[in-house]
N, CA, C and O of each residue as an XYZ file, in Angstrom:
476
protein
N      -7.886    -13.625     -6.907
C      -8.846    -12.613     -6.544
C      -8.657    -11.331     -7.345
O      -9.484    -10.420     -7.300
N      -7.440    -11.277     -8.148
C      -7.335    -10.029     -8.464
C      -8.288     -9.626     -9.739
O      -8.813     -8.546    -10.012
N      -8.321    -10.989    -10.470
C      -9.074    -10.822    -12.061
C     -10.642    -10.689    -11.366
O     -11.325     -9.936    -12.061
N     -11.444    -11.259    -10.093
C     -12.349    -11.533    -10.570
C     -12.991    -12.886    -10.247
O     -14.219    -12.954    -10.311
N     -12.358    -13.856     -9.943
C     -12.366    -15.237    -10.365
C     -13.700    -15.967     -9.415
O     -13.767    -16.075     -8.190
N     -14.696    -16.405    -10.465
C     -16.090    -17.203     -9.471
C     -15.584    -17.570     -8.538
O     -14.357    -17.655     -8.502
N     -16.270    -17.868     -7.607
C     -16.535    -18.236     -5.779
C     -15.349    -18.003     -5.645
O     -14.724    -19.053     -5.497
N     -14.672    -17.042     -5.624
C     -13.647    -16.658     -4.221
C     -13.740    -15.308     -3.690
O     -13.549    -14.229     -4.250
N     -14.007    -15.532     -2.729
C     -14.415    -14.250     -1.008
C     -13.204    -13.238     -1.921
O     -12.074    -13.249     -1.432
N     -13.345    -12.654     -2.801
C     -12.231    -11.030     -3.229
C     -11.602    -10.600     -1.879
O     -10.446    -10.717     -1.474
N     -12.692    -10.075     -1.311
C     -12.593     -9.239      0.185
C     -11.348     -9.627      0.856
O     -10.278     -9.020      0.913
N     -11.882    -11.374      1.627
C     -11.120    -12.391      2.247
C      -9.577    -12.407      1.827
O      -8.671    -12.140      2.617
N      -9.380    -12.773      0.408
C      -8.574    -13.005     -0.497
C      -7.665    -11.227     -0.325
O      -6.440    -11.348     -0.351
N      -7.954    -10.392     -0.236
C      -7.626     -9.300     -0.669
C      -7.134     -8.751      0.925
O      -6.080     -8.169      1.185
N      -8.302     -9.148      1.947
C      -7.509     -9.182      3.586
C      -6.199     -9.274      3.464
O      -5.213     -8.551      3.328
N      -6.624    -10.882      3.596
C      -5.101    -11.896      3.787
C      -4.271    -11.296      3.089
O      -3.387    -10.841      3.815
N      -4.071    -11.005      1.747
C      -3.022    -10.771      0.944
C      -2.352     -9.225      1.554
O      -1.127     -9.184      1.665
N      -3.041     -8.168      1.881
C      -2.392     -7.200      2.482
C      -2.027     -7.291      3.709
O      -1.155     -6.594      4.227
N      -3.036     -8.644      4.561
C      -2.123     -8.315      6.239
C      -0.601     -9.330      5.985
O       0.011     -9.886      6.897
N      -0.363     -9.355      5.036
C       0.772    -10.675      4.786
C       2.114     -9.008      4.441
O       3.295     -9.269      4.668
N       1.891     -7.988      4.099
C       2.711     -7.423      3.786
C       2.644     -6.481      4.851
O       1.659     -6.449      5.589
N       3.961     -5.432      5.040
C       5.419     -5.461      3.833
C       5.822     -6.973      4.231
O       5.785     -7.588      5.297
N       6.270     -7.352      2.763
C       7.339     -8.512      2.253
C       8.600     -8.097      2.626
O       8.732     -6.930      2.992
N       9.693     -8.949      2.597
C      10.869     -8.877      2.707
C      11.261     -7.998      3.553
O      12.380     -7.656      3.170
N      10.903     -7.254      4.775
C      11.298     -6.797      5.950
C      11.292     -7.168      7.001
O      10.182     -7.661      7.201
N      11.906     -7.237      7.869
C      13.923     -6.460      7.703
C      14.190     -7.782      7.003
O      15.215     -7.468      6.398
N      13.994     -8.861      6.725
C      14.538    -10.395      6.143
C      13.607    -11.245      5.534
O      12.571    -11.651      6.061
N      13.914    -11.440      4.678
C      13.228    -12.028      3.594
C      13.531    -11.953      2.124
O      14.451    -11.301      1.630
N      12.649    -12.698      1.472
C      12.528    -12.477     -0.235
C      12.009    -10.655     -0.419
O      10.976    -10.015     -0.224
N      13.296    -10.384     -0.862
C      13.544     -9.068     -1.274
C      13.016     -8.948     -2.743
O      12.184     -8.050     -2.876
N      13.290     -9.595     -3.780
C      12.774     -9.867     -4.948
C      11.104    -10.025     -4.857
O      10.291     -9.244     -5.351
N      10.771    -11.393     -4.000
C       9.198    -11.562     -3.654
C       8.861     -9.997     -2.908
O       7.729     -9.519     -2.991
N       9.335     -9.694     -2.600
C       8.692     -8.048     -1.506
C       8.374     -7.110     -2.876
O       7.417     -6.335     -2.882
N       9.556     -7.310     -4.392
C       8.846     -5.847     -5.097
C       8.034     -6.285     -5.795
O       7.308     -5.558     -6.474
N       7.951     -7.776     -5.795
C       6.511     -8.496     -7.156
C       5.361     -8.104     -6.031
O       4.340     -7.645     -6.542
N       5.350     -8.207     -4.561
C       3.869     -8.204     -4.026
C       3.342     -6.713     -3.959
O       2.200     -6.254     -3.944
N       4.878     -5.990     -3.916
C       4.620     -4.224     -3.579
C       3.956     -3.647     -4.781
O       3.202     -2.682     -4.659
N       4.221     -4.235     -6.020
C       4.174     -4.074     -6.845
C       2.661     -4.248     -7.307
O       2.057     -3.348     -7.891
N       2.025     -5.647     -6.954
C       0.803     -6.241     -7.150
C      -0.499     -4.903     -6.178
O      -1.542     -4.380     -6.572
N       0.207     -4.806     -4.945
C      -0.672     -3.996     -4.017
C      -0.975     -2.761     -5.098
O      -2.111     -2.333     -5.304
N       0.184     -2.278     -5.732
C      -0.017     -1.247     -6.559
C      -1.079     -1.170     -7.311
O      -2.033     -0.398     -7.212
N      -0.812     -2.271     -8.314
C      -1.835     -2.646     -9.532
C      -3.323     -2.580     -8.780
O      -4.042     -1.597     -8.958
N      -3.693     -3.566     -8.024
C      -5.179     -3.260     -7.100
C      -5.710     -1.929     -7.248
O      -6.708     -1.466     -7.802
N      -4.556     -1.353     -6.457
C      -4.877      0.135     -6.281
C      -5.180      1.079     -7.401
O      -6.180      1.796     -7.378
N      -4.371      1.077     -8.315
C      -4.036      1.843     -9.209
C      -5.958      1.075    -10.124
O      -6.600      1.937    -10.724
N      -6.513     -0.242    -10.100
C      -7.354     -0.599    -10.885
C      -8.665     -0.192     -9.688
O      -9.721     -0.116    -10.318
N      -8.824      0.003     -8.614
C      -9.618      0.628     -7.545
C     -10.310     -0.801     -7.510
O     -11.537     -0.745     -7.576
N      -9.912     -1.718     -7.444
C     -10.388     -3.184     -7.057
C     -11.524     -2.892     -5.508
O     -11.435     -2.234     -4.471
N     -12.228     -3.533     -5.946
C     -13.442     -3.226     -4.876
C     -13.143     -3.553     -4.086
O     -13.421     -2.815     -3.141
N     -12.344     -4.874     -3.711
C     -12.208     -5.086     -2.032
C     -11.363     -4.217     -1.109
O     -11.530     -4.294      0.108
N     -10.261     -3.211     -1.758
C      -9.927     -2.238     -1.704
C     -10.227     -1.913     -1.248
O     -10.077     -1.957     -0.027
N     -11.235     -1.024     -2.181
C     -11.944      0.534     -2.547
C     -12.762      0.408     -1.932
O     -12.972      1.487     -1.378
N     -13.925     -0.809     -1.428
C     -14.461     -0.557     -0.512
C     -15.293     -0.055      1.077
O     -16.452     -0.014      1.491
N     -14.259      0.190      1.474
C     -14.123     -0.162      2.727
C     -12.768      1.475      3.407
O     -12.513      1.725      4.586
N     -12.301      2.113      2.348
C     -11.137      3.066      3.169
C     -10.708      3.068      4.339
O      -9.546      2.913      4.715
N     -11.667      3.252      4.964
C     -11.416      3.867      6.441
C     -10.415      2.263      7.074
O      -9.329      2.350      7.647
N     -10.985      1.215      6.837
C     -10.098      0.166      7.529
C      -9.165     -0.430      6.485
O      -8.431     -1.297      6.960
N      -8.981     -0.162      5.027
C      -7.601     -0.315      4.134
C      -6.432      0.353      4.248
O      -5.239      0.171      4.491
N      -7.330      1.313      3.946
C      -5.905      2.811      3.861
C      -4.892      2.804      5.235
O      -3.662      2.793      5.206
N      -5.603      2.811      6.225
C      -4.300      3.427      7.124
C      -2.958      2.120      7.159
O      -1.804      2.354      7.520
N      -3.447      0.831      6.715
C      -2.738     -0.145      6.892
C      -1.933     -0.370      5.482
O      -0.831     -0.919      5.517
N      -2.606      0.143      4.011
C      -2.080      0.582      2.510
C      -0.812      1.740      3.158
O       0.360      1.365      3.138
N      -1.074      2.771      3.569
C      -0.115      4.005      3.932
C       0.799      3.200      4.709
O       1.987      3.417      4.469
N       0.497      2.180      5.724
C       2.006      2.138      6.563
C       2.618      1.219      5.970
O       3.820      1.220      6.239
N       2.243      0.307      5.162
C       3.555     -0.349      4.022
C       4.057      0.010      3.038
O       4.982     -0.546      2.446
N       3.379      1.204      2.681
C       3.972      2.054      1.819
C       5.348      2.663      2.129
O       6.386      2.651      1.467
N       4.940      3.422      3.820
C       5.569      3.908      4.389
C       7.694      2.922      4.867
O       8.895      3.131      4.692
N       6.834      2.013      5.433
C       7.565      0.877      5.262
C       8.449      0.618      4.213
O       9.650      0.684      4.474
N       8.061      0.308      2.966
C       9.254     -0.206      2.104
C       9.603      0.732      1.440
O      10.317      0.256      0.558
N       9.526      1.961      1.302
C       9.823      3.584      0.720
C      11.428      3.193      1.265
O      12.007      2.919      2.316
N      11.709      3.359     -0.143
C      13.678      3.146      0.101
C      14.322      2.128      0.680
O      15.388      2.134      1.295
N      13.333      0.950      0.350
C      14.083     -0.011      0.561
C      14.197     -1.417     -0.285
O      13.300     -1.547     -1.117
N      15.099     -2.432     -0.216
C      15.541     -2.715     -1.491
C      14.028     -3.869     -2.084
O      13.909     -4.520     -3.122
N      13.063     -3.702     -0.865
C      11.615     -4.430     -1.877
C      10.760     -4.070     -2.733
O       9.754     -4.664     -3.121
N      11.386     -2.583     -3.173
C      10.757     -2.011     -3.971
C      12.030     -1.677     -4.936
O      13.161     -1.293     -4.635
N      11.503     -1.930     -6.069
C      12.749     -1.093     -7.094
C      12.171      0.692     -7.586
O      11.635      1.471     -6.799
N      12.356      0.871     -8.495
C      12.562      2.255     -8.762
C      10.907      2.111     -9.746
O      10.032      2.908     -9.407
N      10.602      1.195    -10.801
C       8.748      1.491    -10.841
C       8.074      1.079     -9.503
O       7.466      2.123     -9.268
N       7.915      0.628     -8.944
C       7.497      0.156     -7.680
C       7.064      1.819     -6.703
O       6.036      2.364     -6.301
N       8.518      2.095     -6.685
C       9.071      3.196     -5.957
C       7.596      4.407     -6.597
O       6.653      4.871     -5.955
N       7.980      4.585     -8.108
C       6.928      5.918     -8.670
C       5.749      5.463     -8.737
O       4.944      6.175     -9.337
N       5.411      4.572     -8.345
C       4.229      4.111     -8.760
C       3.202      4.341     -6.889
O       2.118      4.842     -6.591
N       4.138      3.765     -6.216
C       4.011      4.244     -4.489
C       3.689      5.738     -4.604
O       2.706      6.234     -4.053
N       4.626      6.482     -5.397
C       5.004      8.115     -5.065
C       3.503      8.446     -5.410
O       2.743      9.078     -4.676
N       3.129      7.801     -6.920
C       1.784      8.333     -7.267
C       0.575      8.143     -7.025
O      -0.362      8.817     -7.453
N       0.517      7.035     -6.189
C      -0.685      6.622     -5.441
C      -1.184      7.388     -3.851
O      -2.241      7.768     -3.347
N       0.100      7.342     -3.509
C       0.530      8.450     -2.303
C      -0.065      9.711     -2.332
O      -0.813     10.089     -1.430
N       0.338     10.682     -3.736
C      -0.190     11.721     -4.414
C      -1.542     11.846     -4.337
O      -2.077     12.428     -3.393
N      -2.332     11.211     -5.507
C      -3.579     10.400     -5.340
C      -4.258     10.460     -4.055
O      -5.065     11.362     -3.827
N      -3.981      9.548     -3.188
C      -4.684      9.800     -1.653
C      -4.836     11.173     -0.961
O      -5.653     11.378     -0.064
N      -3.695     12.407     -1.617
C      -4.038     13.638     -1.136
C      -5.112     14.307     -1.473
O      -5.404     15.405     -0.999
N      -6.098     13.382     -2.733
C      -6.896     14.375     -3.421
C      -8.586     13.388     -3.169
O      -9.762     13.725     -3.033
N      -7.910     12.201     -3.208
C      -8.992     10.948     -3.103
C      -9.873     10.958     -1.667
O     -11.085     11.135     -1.543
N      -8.826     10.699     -0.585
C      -9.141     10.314      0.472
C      -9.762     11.326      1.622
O      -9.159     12.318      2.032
N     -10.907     10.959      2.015
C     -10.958     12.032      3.111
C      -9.970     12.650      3.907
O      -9.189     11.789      4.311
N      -9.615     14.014      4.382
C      -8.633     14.303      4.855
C      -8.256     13.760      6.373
O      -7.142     13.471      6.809
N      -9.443     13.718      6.987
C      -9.231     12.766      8.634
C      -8.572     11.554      8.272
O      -7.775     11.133      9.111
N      -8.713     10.886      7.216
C      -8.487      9.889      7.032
C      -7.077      9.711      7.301
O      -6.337      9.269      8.180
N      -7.018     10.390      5.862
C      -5.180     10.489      5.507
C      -4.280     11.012      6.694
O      -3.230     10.591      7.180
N      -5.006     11.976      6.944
C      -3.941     12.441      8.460
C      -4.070     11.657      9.864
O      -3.378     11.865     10.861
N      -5.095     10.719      9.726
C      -5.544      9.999     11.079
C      -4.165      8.534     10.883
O      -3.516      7.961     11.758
N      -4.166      8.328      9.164
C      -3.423      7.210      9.002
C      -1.626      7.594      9.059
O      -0.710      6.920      9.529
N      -1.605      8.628      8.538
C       0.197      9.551      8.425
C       0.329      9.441      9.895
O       1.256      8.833     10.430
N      -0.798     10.155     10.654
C      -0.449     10.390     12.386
C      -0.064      8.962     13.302
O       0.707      9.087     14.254
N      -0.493      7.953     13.052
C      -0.012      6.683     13.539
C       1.258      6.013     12.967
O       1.720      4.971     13.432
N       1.685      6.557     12.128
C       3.232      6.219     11.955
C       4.211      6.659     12.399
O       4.246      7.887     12.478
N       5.672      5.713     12.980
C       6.842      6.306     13.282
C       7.344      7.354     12.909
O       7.415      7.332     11.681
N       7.859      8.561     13.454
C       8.372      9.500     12.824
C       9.681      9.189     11.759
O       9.867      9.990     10.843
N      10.404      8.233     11.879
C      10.589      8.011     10.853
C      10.120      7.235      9.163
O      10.837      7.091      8.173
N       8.648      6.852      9.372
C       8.089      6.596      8.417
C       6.873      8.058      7.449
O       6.367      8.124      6.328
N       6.887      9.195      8.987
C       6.126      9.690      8.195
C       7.327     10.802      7.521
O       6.733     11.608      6.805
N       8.451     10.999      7.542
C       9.459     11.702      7.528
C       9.526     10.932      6.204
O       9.154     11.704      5.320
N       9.831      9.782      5.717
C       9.652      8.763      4.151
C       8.825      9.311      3.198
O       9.161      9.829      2.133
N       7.140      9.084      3.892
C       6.372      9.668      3.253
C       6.200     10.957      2.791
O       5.827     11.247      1.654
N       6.581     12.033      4.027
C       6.556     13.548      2.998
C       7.542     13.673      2.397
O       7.289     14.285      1.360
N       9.249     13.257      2.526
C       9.943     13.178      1.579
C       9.277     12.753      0.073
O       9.404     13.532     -0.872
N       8.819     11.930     -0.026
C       8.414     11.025     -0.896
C       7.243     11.676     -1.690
O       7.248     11.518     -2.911
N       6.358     12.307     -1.184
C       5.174     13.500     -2.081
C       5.594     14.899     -2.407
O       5.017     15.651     -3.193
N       6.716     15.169     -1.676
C       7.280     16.798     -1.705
C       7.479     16.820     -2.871
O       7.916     17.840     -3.404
C-alpha cells in the first residue's frame, strides 16, 4: 500500500498497519518495532493519503505511538529524529484542538516524552 499498488484498499491497508503498532512493546521484535517505526515515518514524512486524509481519526493514535516508543529500544537514533521532526511538524500542520485534544489523552508519562522530545 505504500507505493500505490492497483486494487488494494490504501486506507484498509494503512488502518491495519497502524492499529498493529507500537511494535515491540513491552515484548517483542525490537529490531521489527524500528523497521515499522520507521516505515510509519516514511508515510508521514511522504503525506500518503490514507494518512493525510482523514487527521482528526489518524493523528491522535500517530501521537500516542510516537509517544510510546520515544526512548525506547524500537526506535534507534534516525527513527528517534525523524519522530522529533514530524512531532515538530504537527505543531505547525495540525489544527491546534487537534494536537492538544491528542497530547491531552496521553499518560502523563507519555506526554512528559513528548515535550521533552520537541523542547
Amino acid at each position: 500500500f505504500q507505493d500505490g499498488v492497483a486494487g488494494v484498499d490504501a486506507a484498509a491497508c494503512a488502518a491495519a498497519f497502524v492499529g498493529y503498532l507500537p511494535m515491540g512493546l513491552p515484548v517483542g521484535d525490537k529490531e521489527e518495532g524500528v523497521q515499522a517505526h520507521g516505515r510509519l515515518c516514511t508515510l508521514l514524512e511522504k503525506g500518503h493519503p490514507a494518512l493525510a486524509a482523514n487527521p482528526a481519526q489518524s493523528m491522535p493514535k500517530i501521537i500516542a505511538i510516537f509517544a510510546a516508543v520515544l526512548q525506547t529500544e524500537t526506535v534507534n537514533e534516525e527513527v528517534s529524529a525523524r519522530i522529533v521532526a514530524l512531532l515538530r511538524s504537527f505543531q505547525t500542520s495540525l489544527p491546534a484542538e487537534l494536537l492538544q485534544g491528542s497530547i491531552g489523552a496521553l499518560s502523563p508519562d507519555h506526554k512528559a516524552k513528548l515535550q521533552a522530545a520537541v523542547a
